[in-house]
C-alpha positions as CSV (number, residue, x, y, z in Angstrom):
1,X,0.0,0.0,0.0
2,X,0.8,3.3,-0.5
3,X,1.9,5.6,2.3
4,X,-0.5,8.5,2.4
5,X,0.7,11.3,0.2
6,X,-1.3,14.4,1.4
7,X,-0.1,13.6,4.9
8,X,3.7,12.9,3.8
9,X,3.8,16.1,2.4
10,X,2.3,18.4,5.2
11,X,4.1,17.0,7.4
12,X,7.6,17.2,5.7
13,X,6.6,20.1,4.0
14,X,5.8,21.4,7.6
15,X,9.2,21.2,9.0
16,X,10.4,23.1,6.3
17,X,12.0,20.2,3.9
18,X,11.7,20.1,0.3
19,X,9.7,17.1,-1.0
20,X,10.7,16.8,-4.8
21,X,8.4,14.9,-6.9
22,X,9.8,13.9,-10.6
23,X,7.1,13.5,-13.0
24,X,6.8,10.5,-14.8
25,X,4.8,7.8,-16.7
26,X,6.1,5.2,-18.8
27,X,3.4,2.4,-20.7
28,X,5.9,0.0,-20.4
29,X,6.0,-1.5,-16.6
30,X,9.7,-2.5,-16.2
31,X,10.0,1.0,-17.1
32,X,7.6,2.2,-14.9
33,X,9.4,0.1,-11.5
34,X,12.7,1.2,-12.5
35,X,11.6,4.8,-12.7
36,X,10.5,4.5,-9.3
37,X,12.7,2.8,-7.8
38,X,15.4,5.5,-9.4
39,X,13.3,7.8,-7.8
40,X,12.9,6.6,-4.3
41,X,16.8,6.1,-4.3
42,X,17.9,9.2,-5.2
43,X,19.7,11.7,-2.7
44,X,16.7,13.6,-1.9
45,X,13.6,13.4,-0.1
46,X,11.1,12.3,-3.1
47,X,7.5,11.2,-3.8
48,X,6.5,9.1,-6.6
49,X,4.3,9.7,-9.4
50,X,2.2,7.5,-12.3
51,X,1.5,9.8,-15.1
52,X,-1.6,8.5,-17.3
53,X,-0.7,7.9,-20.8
54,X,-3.4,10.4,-22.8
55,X,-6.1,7.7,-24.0
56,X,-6.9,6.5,-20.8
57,X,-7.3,10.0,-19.9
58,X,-10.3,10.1,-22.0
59,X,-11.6,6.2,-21.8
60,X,-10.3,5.2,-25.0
61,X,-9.2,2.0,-23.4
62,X,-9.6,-0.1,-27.1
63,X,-7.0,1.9,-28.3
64,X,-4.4,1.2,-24.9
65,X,-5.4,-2.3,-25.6
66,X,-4.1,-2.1,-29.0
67,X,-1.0,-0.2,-28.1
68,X,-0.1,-2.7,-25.5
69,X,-1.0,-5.8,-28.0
70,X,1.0,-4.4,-31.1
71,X,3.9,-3.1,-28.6
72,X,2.9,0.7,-29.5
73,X,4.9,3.8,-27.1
74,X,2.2,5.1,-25.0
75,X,3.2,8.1,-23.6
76,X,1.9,7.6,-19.9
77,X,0.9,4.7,-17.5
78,X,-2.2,2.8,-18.4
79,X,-3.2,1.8,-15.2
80,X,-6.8,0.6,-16.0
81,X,-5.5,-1.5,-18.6
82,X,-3.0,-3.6,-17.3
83,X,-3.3,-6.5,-14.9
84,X,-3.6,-5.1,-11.4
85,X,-1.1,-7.4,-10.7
86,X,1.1,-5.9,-13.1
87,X,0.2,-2.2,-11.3
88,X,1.6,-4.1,-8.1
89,X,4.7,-5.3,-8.9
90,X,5.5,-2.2,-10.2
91,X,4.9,-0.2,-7.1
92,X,6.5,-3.2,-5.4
93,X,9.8,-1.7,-6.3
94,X,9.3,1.8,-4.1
95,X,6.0,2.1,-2.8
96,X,6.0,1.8,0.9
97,X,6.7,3.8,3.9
98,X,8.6,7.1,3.2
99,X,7.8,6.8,-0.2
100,X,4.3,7.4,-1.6
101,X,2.4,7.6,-4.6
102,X,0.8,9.8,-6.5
103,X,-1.3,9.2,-9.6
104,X,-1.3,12.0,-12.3
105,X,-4.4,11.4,-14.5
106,X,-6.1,14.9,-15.9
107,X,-9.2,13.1,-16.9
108,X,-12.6,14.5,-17.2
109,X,-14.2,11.1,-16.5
110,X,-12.1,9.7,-13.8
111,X,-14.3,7.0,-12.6
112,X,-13.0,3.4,-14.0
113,X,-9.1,5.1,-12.7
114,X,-10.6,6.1,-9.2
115,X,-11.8,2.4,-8.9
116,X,-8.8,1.0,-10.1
117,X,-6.8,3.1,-7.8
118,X,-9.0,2.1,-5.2
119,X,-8.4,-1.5,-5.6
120,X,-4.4,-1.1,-5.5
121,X,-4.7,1.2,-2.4
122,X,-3.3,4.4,-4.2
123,X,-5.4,7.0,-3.1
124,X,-3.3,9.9,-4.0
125,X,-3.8,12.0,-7.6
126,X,-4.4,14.4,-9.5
127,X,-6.7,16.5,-11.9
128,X,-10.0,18.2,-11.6
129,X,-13.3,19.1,-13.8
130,X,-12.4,22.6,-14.1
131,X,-8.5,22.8,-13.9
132,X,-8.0,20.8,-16.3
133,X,-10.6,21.0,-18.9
134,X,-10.2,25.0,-19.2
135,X,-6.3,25.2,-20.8
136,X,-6.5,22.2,-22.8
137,X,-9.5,19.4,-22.1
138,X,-12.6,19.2,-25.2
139,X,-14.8,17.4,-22.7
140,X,-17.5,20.3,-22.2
141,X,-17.5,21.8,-18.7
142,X,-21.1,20.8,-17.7
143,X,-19.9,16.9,-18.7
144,X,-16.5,17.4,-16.6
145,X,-18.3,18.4,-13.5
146,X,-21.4,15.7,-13.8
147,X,-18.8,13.0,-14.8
148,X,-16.7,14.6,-11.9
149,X,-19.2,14.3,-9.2
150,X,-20.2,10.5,-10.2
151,X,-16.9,9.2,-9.9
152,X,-16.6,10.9,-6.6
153,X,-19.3,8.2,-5.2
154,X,-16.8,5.7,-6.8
155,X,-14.8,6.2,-3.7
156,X,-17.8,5.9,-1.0
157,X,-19.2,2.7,-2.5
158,X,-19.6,-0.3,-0.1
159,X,-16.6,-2.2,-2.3
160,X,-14.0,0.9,-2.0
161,X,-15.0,1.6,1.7
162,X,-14.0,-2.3,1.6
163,X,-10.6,-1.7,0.7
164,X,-9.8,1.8,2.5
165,X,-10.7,-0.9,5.7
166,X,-8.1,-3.1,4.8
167,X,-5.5,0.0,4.9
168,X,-5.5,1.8,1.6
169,X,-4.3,5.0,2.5
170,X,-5.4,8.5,1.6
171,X,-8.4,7.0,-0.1
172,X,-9.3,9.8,-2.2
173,X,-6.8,12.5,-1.7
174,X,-6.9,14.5,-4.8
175,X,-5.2,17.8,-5.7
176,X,-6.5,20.4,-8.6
177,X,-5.3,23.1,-10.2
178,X,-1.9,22.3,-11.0
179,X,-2.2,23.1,-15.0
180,X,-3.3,27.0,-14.1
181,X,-0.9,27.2,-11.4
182,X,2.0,26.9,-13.4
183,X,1.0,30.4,-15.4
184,X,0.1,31.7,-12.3
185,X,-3.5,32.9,-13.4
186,X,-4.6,36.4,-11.7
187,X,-6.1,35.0,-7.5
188,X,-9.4,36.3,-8.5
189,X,-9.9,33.2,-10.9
190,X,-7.8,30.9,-8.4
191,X,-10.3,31.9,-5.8
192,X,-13.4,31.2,-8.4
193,X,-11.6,27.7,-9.9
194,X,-11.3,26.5,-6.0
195,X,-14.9,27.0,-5.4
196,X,-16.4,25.2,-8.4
197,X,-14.1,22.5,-8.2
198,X,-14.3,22.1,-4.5
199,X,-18.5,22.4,-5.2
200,X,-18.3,20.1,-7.9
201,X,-17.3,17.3,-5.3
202,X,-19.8,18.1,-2.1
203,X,-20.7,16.7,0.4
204,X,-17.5,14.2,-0.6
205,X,-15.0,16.8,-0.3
206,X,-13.3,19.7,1.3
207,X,-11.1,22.4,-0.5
208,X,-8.1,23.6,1.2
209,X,-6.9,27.3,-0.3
210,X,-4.1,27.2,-2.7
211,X,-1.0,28.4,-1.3
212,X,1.2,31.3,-3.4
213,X,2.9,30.3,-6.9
214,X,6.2,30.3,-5.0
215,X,5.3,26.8,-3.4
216,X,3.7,25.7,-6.6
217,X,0.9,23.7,-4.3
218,X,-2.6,23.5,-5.9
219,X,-5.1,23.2,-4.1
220,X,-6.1,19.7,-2.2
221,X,-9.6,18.1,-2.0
222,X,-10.1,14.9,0.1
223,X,-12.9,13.2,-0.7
224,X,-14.4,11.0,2.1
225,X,-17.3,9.3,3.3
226,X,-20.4,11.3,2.4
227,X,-21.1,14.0,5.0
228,X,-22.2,17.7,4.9
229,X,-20.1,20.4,4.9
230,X,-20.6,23.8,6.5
């Protein structure tokens, strides 16, 4: 299982310590252990991450199927597609304590990724219905945030409840915002994305405010076990 990456973070980031997080996703899974592994040993305090290759990003899971069948590049992880036993010996290589895992997926329609991640106890990633449609998704908005809020329940049905009881950690600790952030766009719209993407995921979520573009941390939404929010 994954250690819980929202928590690793404040908590390092807390005392003051840089946590460096190379970005990388690779469809081939030796590749994919080896970058983290390479990742988790390097002189540094690190975090991993699983970047989704783009057509699992948008469900087109016929075409990852052909890719990995004719021995096609994908340019990401596709972590639906391949044998969750697969996904586990590949995080066998780093994930653990002192190292968690992040999954970087962007997608508009997250929910067959949020059960998958589910399943292998990564809990950890990131994207958002509004982020990440405005600079470069064609999924229109009002889709995003219905798609958005569906797969949110993903996380709060009896099966994933299941496996958060059996220790998967940070069961749906999500961060949004990171495309915009890296402009930085004017706070006015920072304060405006925040609120319709920490909306779009009530009652399963709470947003925590963005901190400056100097610390480059977007902002955070952990989706839990329905409840209102004041």
């Amino acid at each position: 299982m994954s250690e819980g990456f929202g928590a690793f973070v404040r908590a390092h980031g807390g005392e003051g310590r840089l946590v460096v997080q190379p970005r990388m996703g690779f469809g081939d899974p030796q590749r994919m252990r080896e970058g983290l592994a390479a990742t988790r040993a390097a002189d540094a305090l690190t975090v991993g991450t699983i970047t989704l290759d783009a057509h699992t990003r948008v469900g087109h899971l016929r075409a990852v199927e052909r890719a990995l069948r004719d021995g096609s590049d994908l340019n990401g992880y596709p972590i639906v597609s391949h044998e969750e036993s697969v996904t586990r010996w590949v995080l066998s290589a780093a994930s653990g304590p002192g190292f968690p895992v992040q999954v970087r997926h962007g997608s508009a329609a997250p929910a067959d990724i949020f059960r998958t991640l589910t399943r292998l106890g990564l809990g950890a990633g990131e994207g958002g219905p509004v982020s990440y449609r405005l600079p470069y998704g064609r999924t229109p908005l009002a889709e995003s945030v219905r798609n958005w809020r569906e797969s949110c329940e993903v996380v709060t049905e009896p099966a994933a409840l299941e496996y958060a009881d059996r220790g998967a950690a940070d069961r749906a600790d999500h961060r949004f915002g990171s495309g915009p952030v890296r402009s930085p766009p004017p706070g006015c719209w920072r304060i405006c994305r925040t609120c319709a993407e920490g909306s779009t995921t009530w009652p399963w979520s709470t947003a925590h405010p963005c901190r400056s573009p100097a610390h480059v941390e977007p902002e955070q939404a952990r989706v839990r076990s329905p409840r209102v929010w004041p």
